[in-house]
C-alpha positions in Angstrom: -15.8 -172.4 67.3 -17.5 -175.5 65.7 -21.5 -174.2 65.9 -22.5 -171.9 63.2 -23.2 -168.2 64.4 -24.1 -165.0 63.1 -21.0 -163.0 61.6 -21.5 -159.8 60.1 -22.3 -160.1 56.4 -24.0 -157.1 55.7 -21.4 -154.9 56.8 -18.5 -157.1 55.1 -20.6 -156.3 52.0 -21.0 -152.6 52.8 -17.1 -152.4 53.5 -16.5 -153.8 50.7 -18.8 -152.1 48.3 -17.6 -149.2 49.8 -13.6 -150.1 48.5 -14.6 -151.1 45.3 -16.2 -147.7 45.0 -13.7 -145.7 46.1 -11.2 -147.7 43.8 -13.5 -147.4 40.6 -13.7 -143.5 40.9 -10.1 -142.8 41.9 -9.3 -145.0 38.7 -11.5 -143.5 36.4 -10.0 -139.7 37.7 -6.6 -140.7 36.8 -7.9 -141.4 33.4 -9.6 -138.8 33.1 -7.4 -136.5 34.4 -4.7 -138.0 32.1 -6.3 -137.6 29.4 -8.4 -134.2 29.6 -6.5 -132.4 31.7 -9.4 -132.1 33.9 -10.7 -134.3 36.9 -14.2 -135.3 38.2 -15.5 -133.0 41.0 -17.1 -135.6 43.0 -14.1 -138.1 43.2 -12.7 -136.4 47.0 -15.8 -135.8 48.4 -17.5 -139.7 47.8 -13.8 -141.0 48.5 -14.0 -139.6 52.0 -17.3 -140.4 52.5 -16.7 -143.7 52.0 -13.9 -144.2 53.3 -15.4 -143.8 56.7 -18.2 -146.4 55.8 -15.6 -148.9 54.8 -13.7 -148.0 58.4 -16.7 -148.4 60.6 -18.5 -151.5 58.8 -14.5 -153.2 58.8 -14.9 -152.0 62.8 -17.9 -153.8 62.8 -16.8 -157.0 61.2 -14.1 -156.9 63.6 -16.1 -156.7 66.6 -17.5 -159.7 65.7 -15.1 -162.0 65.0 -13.2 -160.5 68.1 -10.4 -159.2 66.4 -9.6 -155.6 67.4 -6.4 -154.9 68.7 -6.4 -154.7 72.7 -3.8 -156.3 75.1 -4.2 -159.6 75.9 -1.4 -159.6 78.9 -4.3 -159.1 81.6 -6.4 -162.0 80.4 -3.6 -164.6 79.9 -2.7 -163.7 83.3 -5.6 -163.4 85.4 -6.9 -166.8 86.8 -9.8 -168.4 84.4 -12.6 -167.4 86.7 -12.2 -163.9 86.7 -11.7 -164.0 82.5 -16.3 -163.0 82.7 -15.5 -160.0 84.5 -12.5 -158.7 82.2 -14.9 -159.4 79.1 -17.6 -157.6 80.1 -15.0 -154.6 81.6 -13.7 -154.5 77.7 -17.2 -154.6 76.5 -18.5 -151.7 78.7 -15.5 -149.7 77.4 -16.0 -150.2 73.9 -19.8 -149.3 75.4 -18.9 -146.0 76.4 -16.9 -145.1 73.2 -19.4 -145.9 70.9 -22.2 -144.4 73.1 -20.6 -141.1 73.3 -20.0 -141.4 69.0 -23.6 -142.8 68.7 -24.6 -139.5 71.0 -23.1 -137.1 68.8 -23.0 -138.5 65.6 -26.9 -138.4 65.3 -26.8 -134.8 67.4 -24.5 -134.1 64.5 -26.3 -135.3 61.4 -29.5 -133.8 63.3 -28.1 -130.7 62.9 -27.0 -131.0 59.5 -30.6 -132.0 58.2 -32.4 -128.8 60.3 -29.9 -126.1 58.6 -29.8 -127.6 55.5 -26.3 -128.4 55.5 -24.5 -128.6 51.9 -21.4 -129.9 51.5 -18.8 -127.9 50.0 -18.1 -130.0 46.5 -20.9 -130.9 45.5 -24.0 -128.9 47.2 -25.4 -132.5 48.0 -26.8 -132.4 51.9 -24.1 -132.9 54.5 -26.5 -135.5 57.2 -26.5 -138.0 54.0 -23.2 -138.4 54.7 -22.8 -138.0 58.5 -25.9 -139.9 59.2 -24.1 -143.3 58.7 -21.6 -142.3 61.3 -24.3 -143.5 64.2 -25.8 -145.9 62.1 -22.6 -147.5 62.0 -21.5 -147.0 65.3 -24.4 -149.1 66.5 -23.5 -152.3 64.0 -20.5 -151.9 65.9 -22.2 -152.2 69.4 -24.4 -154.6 68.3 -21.4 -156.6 67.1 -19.5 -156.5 70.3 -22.1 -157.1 71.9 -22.9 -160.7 70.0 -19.0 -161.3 70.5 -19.1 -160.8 74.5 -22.4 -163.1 74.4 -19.9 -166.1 72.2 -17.2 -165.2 74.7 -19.2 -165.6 78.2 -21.0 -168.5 76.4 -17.6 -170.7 75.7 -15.9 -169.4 78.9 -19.2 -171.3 80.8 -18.8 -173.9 78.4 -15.3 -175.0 79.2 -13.0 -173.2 76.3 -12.1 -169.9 75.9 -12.2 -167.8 73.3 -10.0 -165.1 73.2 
């Protein structure tokens, strides 16, 4: 696509912010660990954590450029005027997906943060960590949907953009 539009920075940032992390702190356990005999506490419980961050702001980035996996075969074979109506079908399943994580994702950190939730490592509260779970889930949406928009946009335009 030649016009300039919005990609999804912040959460390429955040993904990788979150790899370097989770690469820094597994590194400096090995030393440790190699040379004390002992390891850092924390190092499983952030890894995890972050490893979800870095999944969801990749899905994100993803979304937007249009690049998650999905089969092609109906698109390439259905005639070009119907190609609006498959789009939107694959954006109102994505949709639903992400709805039904955004739903109870936040039921779920909402929880956490009323019982005062601790996680099991380090005592630290759990909805810190499961609160980015909708959070993300919605960059994700909001991505998809700005990809459907570019997608609808070229088909009217005259190229498709698969």
């Amino acid at each position: 696509m030649s016009e300039r539009r919005p990609g999804a920075r912040l959460e390429a940032i955040l993904a990788a912010l979150a790899l370097s992390i989770i690469c820094l702190i597994s590194l400096a356990n090995v030393v440790v660990r190699y040379a004390t005999d002992a390891s850092f506490a924390f190092t499983e419980e952030f890894s995890v954590f972050l490893l979800v961050v870095m999944t969801f702001a990749g899905a994100a980035v993803a979304a937007r450029q249009n690049a998650h996996i999905r089969i092609e075969l109906i698109e390439h074979l259905l005639p070009r005027n119907w190609l609006p109506l498959v789009y939107v079908l694959q954006w109102l399943a994505g949709v639903t997906v992400l709805a039904i994580v955004i739903w109870y994702g936040s039921t779920f950190a909402l929880e956490e943060y009323q019982w005062d939730s601790l996680s099991p490592g380090l005592g630290l509260p759990n909805w810190i960590y499961v609160i980015w779970l909708p959070i993300l889930a919605l960059a994700i949406l909001l991505r998809m949907t700005m990809s459907l928009h570019d997608r609808l946009s070229a088909h009217r335009g005259g190229h498709d953009e698969s």
